[in-house]
Every structure is written in C-alpha cells, then in structure tokens.
C-alpha positions as CSV (number, residue, x, y, z in Angstrom):
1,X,77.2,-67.9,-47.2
2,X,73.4,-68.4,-48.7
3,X,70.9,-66.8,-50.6
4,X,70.0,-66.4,-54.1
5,X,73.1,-63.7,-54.9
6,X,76.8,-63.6,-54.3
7,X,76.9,-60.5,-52.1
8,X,79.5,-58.1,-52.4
9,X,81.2,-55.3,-50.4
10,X,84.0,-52.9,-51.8
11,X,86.3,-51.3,-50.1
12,X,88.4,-48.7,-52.1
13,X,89.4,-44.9,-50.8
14,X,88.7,-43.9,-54.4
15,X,85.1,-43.1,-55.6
16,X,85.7,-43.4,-59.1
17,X,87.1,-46.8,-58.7
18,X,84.1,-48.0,-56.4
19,X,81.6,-46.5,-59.0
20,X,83.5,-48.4,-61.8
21,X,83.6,-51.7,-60.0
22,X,79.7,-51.7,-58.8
23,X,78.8,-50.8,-62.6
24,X,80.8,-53.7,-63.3
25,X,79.0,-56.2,-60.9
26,X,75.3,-54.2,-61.1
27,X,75.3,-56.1,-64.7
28,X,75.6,-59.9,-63.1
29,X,72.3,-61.0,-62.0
30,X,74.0,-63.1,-59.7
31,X,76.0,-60.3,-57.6
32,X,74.6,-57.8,-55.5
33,X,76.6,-54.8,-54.3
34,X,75.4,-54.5,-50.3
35,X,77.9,-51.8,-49.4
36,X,81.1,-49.3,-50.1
37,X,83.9,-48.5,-47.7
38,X,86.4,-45.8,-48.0
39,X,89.3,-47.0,-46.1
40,X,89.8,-50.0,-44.3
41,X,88.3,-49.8,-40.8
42,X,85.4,-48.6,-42.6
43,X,85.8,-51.9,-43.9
44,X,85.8,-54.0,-41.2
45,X,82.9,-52.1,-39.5
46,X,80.9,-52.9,-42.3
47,X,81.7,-56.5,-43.0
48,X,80.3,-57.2,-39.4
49,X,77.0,-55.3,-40.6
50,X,75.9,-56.4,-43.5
51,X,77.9,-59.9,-43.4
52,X,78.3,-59.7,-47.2
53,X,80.0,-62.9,-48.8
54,X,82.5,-60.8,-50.9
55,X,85.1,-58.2,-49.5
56,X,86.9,-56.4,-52.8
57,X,89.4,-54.6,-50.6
58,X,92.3,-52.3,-52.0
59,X,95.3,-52.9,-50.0
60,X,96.8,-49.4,-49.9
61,X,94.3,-47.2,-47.8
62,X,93.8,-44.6,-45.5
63,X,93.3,-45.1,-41.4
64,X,93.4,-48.8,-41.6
65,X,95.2,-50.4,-45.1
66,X,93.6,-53.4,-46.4
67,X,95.8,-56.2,-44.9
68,X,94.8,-55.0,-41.5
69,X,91.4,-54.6,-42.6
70,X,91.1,-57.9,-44.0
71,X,93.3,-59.7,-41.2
72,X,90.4,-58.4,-38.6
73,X,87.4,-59.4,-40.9
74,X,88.7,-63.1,-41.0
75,X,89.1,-62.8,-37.2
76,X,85.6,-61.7,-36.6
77,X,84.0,-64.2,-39.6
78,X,86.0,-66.8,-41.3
79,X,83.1,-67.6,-43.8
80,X,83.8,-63.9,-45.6
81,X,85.4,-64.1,-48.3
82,X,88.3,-61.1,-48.9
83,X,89.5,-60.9,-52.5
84,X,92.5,-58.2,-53.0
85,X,92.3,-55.7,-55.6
86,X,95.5,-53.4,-55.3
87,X,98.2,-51.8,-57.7
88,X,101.0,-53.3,-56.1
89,X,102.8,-56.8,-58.2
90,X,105.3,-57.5,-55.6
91,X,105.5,-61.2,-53.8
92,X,105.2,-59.3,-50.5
93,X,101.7,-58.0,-50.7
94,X,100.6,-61.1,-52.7
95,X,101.8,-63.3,-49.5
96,X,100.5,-60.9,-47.1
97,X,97.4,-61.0,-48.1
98,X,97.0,-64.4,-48.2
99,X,98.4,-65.0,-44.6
100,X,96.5,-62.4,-43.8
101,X,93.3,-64.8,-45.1
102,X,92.4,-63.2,-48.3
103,X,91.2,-65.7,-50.2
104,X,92.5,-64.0,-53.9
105,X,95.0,-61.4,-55.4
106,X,94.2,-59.1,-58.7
107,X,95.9,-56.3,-60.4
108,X,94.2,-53.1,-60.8
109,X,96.3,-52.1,-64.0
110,X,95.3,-55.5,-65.9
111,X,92.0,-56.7,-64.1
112,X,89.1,-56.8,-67.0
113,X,85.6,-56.9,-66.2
114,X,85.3,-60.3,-67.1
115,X,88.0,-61.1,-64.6
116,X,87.0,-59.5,-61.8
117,X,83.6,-61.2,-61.8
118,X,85.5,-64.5,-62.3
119,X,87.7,-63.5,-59.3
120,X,84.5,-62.9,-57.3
121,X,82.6,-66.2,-58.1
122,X,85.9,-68.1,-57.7
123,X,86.6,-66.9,-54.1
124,X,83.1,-67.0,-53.2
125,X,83.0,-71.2,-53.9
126,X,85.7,-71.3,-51.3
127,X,88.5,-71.3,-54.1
128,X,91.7,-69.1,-54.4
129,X,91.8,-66.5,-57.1
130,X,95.5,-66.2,-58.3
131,X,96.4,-63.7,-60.9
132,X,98.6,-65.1,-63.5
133,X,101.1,-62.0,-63.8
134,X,102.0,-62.2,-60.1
135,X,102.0,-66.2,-60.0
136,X,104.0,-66.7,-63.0
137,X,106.7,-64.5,-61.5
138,X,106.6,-65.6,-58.3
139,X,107.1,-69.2,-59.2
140,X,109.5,-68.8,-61.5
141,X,111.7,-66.8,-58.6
142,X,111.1,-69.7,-56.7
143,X,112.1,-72.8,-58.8
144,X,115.6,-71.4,-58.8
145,X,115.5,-72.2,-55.3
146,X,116.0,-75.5,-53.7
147,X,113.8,-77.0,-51.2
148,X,115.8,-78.3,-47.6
149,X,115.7,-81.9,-46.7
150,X,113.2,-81.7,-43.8
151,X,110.8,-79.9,-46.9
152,X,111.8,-82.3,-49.0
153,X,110.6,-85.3,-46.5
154,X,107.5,-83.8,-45.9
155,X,106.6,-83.6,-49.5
156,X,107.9,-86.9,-49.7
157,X,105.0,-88.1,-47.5
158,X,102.2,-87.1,-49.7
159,X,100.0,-89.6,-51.7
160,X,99.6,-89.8,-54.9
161,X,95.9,-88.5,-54.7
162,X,97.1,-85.6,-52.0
163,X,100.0,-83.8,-54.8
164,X,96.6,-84.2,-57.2
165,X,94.4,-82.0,-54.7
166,X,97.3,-79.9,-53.3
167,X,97.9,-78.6,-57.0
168,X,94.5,-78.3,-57.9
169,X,93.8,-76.3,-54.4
170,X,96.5,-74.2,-55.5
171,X,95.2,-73.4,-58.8
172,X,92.1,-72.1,-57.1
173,X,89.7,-75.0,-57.8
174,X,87.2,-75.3,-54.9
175,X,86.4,-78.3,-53.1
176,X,83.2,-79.0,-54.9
177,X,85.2,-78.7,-58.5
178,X,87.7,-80.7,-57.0
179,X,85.5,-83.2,-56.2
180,X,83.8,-83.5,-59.5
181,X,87.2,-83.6,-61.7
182,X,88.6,-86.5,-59.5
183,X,85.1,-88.1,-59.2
184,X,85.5,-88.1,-55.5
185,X,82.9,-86.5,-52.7
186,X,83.9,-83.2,-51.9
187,X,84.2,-84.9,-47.9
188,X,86.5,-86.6,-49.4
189,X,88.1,-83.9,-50.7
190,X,87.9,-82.3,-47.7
191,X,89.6,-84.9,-46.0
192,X,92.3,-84.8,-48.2
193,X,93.0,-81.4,-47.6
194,X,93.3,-81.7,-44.2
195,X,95.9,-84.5,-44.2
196,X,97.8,-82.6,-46.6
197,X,98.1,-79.5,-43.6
198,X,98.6,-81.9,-41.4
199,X,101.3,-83.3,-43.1
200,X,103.2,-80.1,-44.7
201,X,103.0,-78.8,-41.0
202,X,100.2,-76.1,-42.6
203,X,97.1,-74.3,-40.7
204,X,95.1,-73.2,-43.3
205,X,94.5,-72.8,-46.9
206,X,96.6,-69.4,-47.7
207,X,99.8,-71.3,-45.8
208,X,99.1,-74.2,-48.3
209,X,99.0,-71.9,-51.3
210,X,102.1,-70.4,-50.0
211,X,103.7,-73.3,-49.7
212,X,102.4,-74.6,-53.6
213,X,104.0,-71.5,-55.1
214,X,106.8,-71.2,-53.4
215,X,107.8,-74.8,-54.4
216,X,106.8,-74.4,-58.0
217,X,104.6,-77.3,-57.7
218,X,101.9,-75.4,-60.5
219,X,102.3,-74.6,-63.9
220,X,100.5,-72.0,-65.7
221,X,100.3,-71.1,-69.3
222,X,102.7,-68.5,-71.2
C-alpha cells in the first residue's frame, strides 16, 4: 500500500448508500474513492483492477455476498485492506468476517461520518477496526464462559510484554502505534506478534482477535 492517498473502493448493492459514503470520503484530502461495486463479485473483479488499499464492503449482497467477496480478495492480495460495513449486530457475521480476513466490522444504523473515516485510516495502518456496540456484547457473552485447561496453559505461556501487545492488537492499534506506546521498534513488535500466534496455536491476526474477545481479555468504555 503507497502513495500520497488512502485509496478506497465501496462495494454496496445500494446506490444511495455508495453516493452517501463517497460524499463522506470526497471531503478527506487524504482518501480517494478509485471505484464502486454493486454486489460482491463485482467486488472482487475490481479489487484485482484497481488494487485500491480500502475495500468498504456490505456483507449482505447480491450474486456474491460480501464474506465471499472479501474471503477471495484476501486470497488474491493480502495487502488490501477489507473493512465491513453491514446492518447485521450478530457475533456470527462479526467473526465471519474476520476469519474471512476483514480487517474491521461497523454498523450501518450507528456509523457517523467521523467514524467511518476513522474506521478507514485504522484498517488501512494494518490495525483492526472494532465497533464498540458489537464488541461490548460480544465480550460480555463471553466472560461468562470459562476458558479449558489446555486454553488456559497456552495463555499461561505468554510474557508479560506479549498480553501488553495481544491486547493492544486487539484494540486495533497497529504495529507502528504499538511500537511508539511501548517505546519498542515496530520489528520488535512484529516479532512479538508472531510468538504470540505461535504460541496461542493462531495463523493470523483475525484468529488472534478472535481469540482476545472471546476470552474477554479487552475492556472498553460504558
């Protein structure tokens, strides 16, 4: 991902919410709209194009529905970004998305402007864009539930340092902000990151975020 701009594609079957969502973003100096799709193969057709940095892709589409859609763009170009813009504020669309690589989750019926552009700068530094609503539920669901021993070893393992990065990686803080609030290298971060997958028994990111929520191991404001 370079250049000057944060380049953007949406994906949405509805005009009027594309047109409100490019308004939104044509006011950033920083963004720049490259494309709209209308359903989700559309979608993946055009992330290969125009290689944008940004996918906003609605989940619930025709032809191809955005988990597919997104699933196949990560397939074809892990360093695309795929933040999820949908109406549904259920824990089973929020973790399908992320396993299927989208790197964020915001409701349409409580997005703002101002958090949508948030959403998009946060995913496109490599961080994970979580929308308080849906994570404040869905840890609370989870605390009530108890972890097994062998879960309970594994977390065991972790360092200090590593429950400091897994936290923060699961509040959606990149490497590179990481790095500066623990004074370390983002390398070093990095590595960190790495030997807490390795450790947890993870593959990538979204599995670690999974994995953060689901054990309650984040606390976010009332």
């Amino acid at each position: 991902m370079t250049g000057d701009k944060i380049r953007v594609l949406i994906a949405d079957d509805h005009a009027v919410v594309r047109d409100g969502i490019r308004r939104i973003l044509d006011d950033e100096a920083e963004v720049e709209v490259v494309g709209e799709a209308r359903d989700g193969r559309e979608a993946v057709q055009k992330a290969q194009d125009l290689r944008p940095d940004v996918v906003i892709m609605d989940i619930s589409m025709p032809d191809m529905n955005g988990l597919v859609a997104t699933r196949q763009i990560k397939a074809k170009a892990q360093d695309i970004r795929v933040l999820g813009l949908t109406v549904h504020e259920t824990p089973d669309y929020f973790f399908s998305m992320l396993e299927a690589g989208g790197s964020g989750y915001l409701l349409k019926k409580d997005a703002t402007s101002g958090e949508l552009v948030s959403a998009v700068r946060t995913v496109y530094r490599d961080g994970v864009y979580l929308h308080p609503a849906v994570t404040k539920w869905l840890i609370q669901d989870r605390l009530s539930k108890g972890s097994t021993g062998q879960e309970r070893k594994s977390m065991e393992g972790l360092t200090p340092r590593e429950w400091e990065v897994l936290r923060m990686v699961a509040e959606g803080h990149s490497n590179q902000e990481i790095a500066e609030m623990l004074h370390l290298s983002p390398a070093t971060v990095q590595t960190h990151r790495a030997n807490i997958l390795q450790k947890l028994g993870l593959h990538s990111r979204a599995e670690l975020v999974k994995y953060a929520l689901s054990r309650g191991l984040i606390r976010l404001e009332q």
